[in-house]
C-alpha positions as CSV (number, residue, x, y, z in Angstrom):
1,X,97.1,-34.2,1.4
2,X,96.3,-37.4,3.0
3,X,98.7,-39.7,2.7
4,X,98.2,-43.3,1.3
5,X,97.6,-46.1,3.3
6,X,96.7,-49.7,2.8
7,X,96.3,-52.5,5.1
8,X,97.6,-55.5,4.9
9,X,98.5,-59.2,6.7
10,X,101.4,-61.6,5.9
11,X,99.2,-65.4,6.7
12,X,100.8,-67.7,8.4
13,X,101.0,-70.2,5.7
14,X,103.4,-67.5,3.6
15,X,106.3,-67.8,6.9
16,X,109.3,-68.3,6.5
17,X,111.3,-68.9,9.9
18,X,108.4,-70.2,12.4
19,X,107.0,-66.9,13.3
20,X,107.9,-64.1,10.5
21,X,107.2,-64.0,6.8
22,X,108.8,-65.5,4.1
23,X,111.4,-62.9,2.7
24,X,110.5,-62.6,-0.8
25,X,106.8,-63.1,-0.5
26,X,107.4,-60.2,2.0
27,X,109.2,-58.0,-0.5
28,X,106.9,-58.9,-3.4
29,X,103.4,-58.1,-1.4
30,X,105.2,-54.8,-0.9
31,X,106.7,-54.7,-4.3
32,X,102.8,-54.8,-6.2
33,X,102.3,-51.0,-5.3
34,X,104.9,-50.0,-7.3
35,X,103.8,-51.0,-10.9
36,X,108.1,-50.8,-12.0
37,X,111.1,-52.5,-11.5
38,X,111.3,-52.2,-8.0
39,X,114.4,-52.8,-4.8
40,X,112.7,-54.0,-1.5
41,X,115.0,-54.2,1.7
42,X,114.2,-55.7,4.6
43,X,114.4,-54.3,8.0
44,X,113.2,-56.5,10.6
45,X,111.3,-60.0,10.5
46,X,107.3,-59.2,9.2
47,X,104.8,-60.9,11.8
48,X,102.5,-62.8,11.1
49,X,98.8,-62.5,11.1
50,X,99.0,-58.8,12.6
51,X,97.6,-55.9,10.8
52,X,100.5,-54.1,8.9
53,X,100.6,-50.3,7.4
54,X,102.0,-50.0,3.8
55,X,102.5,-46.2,3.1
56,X,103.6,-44.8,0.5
57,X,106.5,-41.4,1.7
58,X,107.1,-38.4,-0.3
59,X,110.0,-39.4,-2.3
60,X,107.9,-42.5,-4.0
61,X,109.1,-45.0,-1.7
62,X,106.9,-47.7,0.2
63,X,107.4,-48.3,3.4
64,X,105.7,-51.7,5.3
65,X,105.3,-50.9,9.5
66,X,104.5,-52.5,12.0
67,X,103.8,-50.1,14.8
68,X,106.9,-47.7,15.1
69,X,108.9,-50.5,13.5
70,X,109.9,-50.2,9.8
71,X,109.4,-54.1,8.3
72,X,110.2,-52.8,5.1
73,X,111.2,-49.8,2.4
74,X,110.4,-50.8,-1.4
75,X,111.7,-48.4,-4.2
76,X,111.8,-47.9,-7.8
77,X,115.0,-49.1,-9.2
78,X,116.4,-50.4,-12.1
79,X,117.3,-54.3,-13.1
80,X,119.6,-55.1,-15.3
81,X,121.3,-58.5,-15.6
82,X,124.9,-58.7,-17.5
83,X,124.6,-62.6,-18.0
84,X,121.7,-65.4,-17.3
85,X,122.5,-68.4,-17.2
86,X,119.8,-70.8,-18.6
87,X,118.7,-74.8,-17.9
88,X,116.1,-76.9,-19.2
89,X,113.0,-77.9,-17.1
90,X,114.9,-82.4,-17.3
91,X,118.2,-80.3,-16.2
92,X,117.0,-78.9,-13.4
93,X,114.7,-81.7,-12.5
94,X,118.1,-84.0,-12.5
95,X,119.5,-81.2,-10.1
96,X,116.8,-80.8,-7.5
97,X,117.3,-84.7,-6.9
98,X,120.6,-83.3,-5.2
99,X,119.7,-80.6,-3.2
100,X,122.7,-78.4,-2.0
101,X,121.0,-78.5,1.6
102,X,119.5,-82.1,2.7
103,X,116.5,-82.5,3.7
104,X,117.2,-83.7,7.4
105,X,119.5,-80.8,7.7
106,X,117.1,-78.2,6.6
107,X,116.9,-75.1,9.3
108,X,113.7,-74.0,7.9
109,X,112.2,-77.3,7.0
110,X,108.5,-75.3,7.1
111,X,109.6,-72.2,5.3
112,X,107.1,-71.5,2.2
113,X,110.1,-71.7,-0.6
114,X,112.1,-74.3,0.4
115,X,110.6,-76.4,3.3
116,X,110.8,-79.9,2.8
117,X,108.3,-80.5,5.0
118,X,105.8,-78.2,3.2
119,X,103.4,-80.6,1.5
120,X,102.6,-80.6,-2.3
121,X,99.9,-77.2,-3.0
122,X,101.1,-75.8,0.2
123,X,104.1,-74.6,0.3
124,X,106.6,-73.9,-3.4
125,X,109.2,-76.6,-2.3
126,X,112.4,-74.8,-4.8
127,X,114.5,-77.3,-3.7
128,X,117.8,-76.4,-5.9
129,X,120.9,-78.2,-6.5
130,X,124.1,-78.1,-8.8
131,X,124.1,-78.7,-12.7
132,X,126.1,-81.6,-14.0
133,X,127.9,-78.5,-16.0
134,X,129.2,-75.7,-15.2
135,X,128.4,-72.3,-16.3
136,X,130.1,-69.2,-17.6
137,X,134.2,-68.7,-16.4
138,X,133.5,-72.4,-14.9
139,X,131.4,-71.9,-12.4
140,X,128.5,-73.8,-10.1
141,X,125.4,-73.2,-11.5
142,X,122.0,-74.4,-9.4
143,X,118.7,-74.6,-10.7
144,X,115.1,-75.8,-9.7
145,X,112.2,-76.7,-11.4
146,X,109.0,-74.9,-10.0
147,X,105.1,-76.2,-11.0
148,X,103.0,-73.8,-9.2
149,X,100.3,-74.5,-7.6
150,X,96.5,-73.1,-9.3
151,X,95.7,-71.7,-5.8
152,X,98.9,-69.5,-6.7
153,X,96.8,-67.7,-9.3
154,X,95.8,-64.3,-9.3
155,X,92.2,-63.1,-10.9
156,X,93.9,-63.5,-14.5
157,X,95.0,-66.7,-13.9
158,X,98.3,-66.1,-14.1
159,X,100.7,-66.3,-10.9
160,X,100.5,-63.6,-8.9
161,X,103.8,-61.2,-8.4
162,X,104.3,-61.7,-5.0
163,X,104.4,-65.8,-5.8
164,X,107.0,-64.8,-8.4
165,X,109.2,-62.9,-5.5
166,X,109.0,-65.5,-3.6
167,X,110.2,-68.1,-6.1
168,X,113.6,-65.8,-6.3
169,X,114.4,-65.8,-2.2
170,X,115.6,-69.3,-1.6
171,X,117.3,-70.7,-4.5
172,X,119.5,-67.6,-4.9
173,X,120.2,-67.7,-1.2
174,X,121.5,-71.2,-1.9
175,X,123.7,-70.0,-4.4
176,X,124.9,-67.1,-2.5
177,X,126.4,-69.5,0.5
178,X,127.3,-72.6,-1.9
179,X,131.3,-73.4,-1.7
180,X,132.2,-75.4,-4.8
181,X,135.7,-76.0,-3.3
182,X,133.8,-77.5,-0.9
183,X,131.1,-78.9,-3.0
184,X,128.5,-77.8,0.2
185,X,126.7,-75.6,1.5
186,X,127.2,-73.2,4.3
187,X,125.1,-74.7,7.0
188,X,125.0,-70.8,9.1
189,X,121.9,-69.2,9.2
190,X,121.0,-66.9,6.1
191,X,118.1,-64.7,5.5
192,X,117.3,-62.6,2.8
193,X,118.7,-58.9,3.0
194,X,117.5,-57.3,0.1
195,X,115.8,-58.2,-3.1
196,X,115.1,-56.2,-6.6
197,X,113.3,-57.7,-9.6
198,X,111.5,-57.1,-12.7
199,X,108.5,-59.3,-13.7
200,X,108.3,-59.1,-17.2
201,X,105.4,-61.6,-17.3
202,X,104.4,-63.5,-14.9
203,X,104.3,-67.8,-14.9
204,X,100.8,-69.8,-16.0
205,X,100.0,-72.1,-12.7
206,X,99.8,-75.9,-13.2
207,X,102.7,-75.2,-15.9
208,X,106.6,-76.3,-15.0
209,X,108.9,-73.8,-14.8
210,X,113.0,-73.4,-14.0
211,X,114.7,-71.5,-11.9
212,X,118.8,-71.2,-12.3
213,X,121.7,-69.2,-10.4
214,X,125.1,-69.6,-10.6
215,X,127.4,-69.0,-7.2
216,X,128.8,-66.1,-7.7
C-alpha cells in the first residue's frame, strides 16, 4: 500500500526565530491531518520556504521531514484540562498594556505570535501580561486579547486551526518562564517543546477574543 504523502511549506511570514517556523503554527499545520485531539512535538527548527514531507506511519502518527530530518511527530491524544482560568476581553486588554517581556527586550521581536515589531494584519501580536488578580491557590495569571486578522480565515470564514495553534505558543510560553517572586520574566531563550490541543470551535476573524494562563 502506498503510503500517504502530502506536501507542504512553512512561508516565511509564519517564522518564528528569523529563519524557522513559528512553533505552534508549525504543530497546528501538522495537527489538521488528524481530525482529533491531537499532541505534536517538535524535533528540530522547520525551514522555511523549502518543500516539506508530512506522512502519515503505521501506528496513526504524522510525521513532518525535511530530508532525513524528522521536523515533527503529531499523534492522537487526549486533552483534558482540570481548571481554566477565565478573563474578560477589558481584563486582558488592561493586562497586555504590561507585557511580562518589554518590547525593547523582545528576542524574537519578528516572531508571528508575539513580535512587536510585526505590524497590525501581519503578524498575531499576543502580547500577554499579568492580571490585577490573582487566580486559583493565588497564583499569576496572564492573559491577552487576540482580534484576528480576516486574512486569518479559512474557506468557512472562520479561523483556520493552525491560526488557533499558533495563538496557544507564545502566551503559554510566557507563563511557563514568568517568576512572580520576581514579578519578571526569564529573559533565557525558550522555544516551544511540545504542544497538544483540542479545537472545539474555532474563533470568527475580525471578532476580539482572550487568551489566559496562569504560571504554573
Amino acid at each position: 500500500m502506498t503510503a500517504q504523502v502530502n506536501i507542504l511549506t512553512i512561508p516565511h511570514r509564519y517564522r518564528g526565530p528569523p529563519n524557522s517556523g513559528n512553533g505552534g503554527y508549525v504543530c497546528g499545520v501538522l495537527a489538521r491531518h488528524i481530525q482529533e485531539p491531537t499532541e505534536v512535538t517538535l524535533r528540530a527548527p522547520a525551514p522555511l520556504e523549502a518543500p516539506l514531507e508530512a506522512a502519515l506511519r503505521d501506528d496513526g502518527s504524522w510525521e513532518l521531514v525535511d530530508g532525513p530530518t524528522v521536523v515533527a511527530v503529531a499523534r492522537p491524544a487526549p486533552v483534558e484540562l482540570s481548571h481554566l482560568e477565565e478573563a474578560s476581553l477589558e481584563e486582558a486588554r488592561e493586562a497586555e498594556k504590561n507585557p511580562v517581556i518589554k518590547p525593547k527586550e523582545h528576542l524574537l521581536p519578528m516572531c508571528f505570535v508575539c513580535g512587536p515589531d510585526r505590524p497590525a494584519g501581519d503578524g498575531l501580536r499576543i502580547m500577554a501580561g499579568p492580571l490585577r488578580r490573582r487566580g486559583r491557590h493565588g497564583r499569576v495569571v496572564q492573559a491577552a486579547s487576540w482580534t484576528p486578522s480576516r486574512n486569518l480565515s479559512a474557506d468557512d470564514g472562520l479561523v483556520a486551526a493552525e491560526f488557533v495553534w499558533a495563538a496557544l505558543d507564545c502566551p503559554s510560553g510566557y507563563a511557563a518562564t514568568y517568576d512572580p517572586d520576581r514579578d519578571g520574566f526569564d529573559k533565557s531563550p525558550v522555544l516551544l517543546g511540545r504542544l497538544a490541543a483540542c479545537i472545539s470551535h474555532r474563533p470568527h476573524a475580525g471578532a476580539g477574543h482572550t487568551r489566559v494562563k496562569d504560571a504554573s
